[in-house]
C-alpha positions in Angstrom: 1.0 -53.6 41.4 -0.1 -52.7 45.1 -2.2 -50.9 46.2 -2.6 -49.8 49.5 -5.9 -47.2 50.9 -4.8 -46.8 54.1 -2.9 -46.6 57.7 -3.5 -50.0 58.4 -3.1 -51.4 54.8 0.3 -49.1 55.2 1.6 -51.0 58.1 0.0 -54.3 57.1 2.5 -54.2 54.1 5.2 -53.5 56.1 5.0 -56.5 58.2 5.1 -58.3 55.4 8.1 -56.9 54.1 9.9 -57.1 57.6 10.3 -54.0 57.8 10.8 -51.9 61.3 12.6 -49.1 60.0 11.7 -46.5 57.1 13.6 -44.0 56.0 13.4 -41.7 53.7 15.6 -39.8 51.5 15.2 -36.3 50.7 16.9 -34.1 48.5 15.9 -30.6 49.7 13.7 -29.6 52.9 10.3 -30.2 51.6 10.7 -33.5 49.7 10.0 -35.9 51.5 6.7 -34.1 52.9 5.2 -32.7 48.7 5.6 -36.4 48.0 5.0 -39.1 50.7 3.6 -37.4 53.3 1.0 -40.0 53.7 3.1 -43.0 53.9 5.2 -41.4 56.3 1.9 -40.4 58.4 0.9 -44.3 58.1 4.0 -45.7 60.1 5.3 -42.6 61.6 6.3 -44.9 64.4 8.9 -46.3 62.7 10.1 -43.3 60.4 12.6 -40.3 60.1 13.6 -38.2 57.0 16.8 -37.7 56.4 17.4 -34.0 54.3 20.4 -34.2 52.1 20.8 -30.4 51.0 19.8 -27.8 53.8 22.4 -25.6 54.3 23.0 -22.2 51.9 25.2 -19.3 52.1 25.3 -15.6 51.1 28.0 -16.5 47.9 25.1 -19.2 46.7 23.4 -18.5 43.7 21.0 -16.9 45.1 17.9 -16.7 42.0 15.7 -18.9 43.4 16.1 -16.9 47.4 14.7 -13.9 46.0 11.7 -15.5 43.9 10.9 -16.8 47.5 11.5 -13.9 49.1 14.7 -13.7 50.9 17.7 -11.6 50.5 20.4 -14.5 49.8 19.8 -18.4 49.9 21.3 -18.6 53.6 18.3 -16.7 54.9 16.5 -19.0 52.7 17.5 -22.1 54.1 17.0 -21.3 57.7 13.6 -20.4 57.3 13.1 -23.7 55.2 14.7 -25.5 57.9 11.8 -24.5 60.6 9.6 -25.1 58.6 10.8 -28.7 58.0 10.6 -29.1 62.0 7.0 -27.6 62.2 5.9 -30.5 59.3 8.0 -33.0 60.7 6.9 -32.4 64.9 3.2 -32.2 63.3 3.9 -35.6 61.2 5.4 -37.2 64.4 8.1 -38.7 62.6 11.9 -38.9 63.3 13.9 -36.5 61.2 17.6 -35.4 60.8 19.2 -32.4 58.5 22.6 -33.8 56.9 23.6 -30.5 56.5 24.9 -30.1 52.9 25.2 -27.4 50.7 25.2 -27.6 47.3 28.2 -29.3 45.9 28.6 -31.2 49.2 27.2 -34.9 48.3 29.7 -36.8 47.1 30.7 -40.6 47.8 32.6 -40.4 50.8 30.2 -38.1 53.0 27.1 -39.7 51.4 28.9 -43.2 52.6 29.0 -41.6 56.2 26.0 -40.3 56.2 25.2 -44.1 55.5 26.9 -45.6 58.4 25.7 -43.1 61.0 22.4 -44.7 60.0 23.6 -48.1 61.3 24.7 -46.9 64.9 23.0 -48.2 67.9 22.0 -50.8 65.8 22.8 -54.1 66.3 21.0 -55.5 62.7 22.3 -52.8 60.5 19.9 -52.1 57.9 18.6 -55.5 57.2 15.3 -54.7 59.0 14.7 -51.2 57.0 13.4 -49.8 53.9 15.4 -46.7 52.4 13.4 -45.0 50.3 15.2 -42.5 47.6 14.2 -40.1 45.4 12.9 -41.5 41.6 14.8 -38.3 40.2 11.6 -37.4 38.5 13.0 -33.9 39.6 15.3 -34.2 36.3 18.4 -33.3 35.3 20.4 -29.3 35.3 18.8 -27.5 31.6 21.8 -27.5 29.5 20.6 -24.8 27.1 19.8 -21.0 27.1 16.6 -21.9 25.6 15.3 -24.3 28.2 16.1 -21.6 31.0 14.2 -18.9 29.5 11.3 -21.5 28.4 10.8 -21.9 32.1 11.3 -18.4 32.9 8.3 -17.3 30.8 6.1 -20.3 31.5 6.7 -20.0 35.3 4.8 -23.7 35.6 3.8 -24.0 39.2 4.2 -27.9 39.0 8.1 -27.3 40.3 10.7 -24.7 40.2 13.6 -25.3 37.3 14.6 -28.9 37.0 17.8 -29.3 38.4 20.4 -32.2 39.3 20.4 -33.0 42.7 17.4 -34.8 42.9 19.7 -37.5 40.2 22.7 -37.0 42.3 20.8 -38.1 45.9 19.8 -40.8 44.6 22.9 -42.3 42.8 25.1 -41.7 46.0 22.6 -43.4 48.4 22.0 -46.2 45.6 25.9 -46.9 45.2 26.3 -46.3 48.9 23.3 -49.0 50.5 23.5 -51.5 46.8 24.8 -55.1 48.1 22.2 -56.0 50.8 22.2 -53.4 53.5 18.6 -53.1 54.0 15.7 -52.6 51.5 15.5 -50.4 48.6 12.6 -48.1 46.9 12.3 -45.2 44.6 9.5 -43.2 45.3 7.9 -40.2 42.4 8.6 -36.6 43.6 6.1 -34.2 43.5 5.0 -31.9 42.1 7.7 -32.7 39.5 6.1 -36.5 38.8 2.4 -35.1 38.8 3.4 -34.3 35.1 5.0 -37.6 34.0 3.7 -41.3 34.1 4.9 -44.2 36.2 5.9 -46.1 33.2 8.2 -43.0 32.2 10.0 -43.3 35.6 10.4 -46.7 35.9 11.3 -46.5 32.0 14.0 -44.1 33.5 14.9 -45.7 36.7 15.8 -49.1 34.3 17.8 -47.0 32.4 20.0 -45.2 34.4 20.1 -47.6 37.1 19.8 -50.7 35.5 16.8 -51.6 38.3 13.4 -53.1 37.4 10.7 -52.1 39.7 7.4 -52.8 41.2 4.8 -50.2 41.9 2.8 -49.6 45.0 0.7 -46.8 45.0 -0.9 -45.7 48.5 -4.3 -43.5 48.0 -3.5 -40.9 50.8 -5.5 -38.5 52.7 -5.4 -35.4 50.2 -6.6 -32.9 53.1 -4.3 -33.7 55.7 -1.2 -33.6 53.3 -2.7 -30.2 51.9 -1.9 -29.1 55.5 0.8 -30.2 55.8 2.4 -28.9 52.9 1.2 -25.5 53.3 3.4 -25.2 56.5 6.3 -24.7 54.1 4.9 -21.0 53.2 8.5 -20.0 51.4 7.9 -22.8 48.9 4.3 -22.5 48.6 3.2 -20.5 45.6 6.7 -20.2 43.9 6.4 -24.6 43.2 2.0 -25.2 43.4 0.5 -21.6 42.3 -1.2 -19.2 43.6 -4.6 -21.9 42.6 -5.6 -24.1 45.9 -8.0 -25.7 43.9 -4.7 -26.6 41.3 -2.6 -27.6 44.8 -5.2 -29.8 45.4 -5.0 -31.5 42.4 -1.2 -31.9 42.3 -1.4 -33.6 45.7 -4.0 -35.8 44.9 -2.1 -38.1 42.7 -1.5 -41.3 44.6 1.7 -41.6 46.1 3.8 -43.7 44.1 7.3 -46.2 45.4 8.6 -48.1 42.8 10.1 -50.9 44.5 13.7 -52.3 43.7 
């Protein structure tokens, strides 16, 4: 395991690796920044999120819009959206919105999405780390009984599991596997704050059929506080109403599981 407390440790490790480039993956518009905001602040040079889902529309299910407060998930989305750029301009890190609604990712625009990384880029990916969601995020409840569990529960560690946490991360694996650049898995919060590293990497093995290695960077817990209070729609709904509870979610180490 690695373990890295710091900026320069951050960027030390990089060199190592040869890494210029990091980018990382993120299923929804808040990902990226609930669980690696500090890795991202240590090399924010060289990094730039890329948002798979952040597009909705007034004929979306629209459930989880109105326990955020907005009429339908398109209104939804937009404000999530600026609030992505406020976290992102305040990070100082590249980032770039793919667009997607749900049902959108599939192999062929995930395989774009891919190449468009490569443009203006004379070495490809061979000089960058992609880093993609663990899928701690799990997969859609298949039963009545799940649904209502979480309904009456209301766990602020996440809202319902769902799928497309899974389903980013199997395009962009099938889409980069053979070379192109390397590859990492990191734990999403607040979803992994519940689950061990083994389990994950248990799961990762699996479902992928990839052994990793763990690094675990010991971030700055009050900066990424701040910064992931800017996403106010999300705030209470996925961490609770507690700050002192937030606080503890986000203080769990930040966790890549290295392929």
């Amino acid at each position: 395991m690695t373990r890295l407390t710091s900026a320069t440790e951050v960027q030390s490790w990089l060199e190592q690796l040869g890494v210029e480039r990091v980018i990382v993956i993120s299923p929804h518009l808040d990902d990226a920044v609930f669980s690696v905001a500090g890795i991202l602040s240590a090399c924010r040079e060289r990094a730039e999120v890329i948002t798979v889902f952040t597009e909705g529309s007034a004929g979306q299910n629209d459930t989880w819009a109105r326990m955020t407060g907005f009429a339908d998930s398109a209104a939804e989305h937009l404000a999530r959206r600026q609030e992505d750029a406020q976290a992102m301009n305040r990070l100082g890190c590249g980032f770039h919105h793919l667009g997607f609604r749900t049902g959108d990712a599939n192999e062929r625009s995930v395989a774009e999405a891919v190449d468009a990384m490569t443009q203006n880029r004379p070495d490809g990916l061979s000089r960058t780390l992609v880093l993609l969601p663990a899928g701690a995020g799990g997969p859609t409840p298949s039963t009545p009984l799940s649904r209502l569990a979480w309904r009456l529960l209301r766990r602020p560690w996440g809202c319902m599991p769902h799928g497309e946490h899974e389903l980013t991360r199997d395009h962009f694996w099938h889409a980069l596997a053979g070379g192109r650049g390397r590859l990492g898995f990191y734990a999403e919060l607040p979803y992994a704050w519940s689950q061990t590293t083994s389990a994950l990497q248990t799961r990762l093995q699996g479902s992928m059929g990839c052994k990793t290695n763990l690094v675990e960077h010991r971030h700055d817990t009050s900066e990424k506080v701040h910064l992931v209070e800017l996403y106010q729609s999300q705030l209470v709904p996925i961490f609770g109403p507690n700050p002192v509870y937030r606080r503890r979610v986000l203080d769990r180490a930040e966790c890549l599981l290295m392929a």
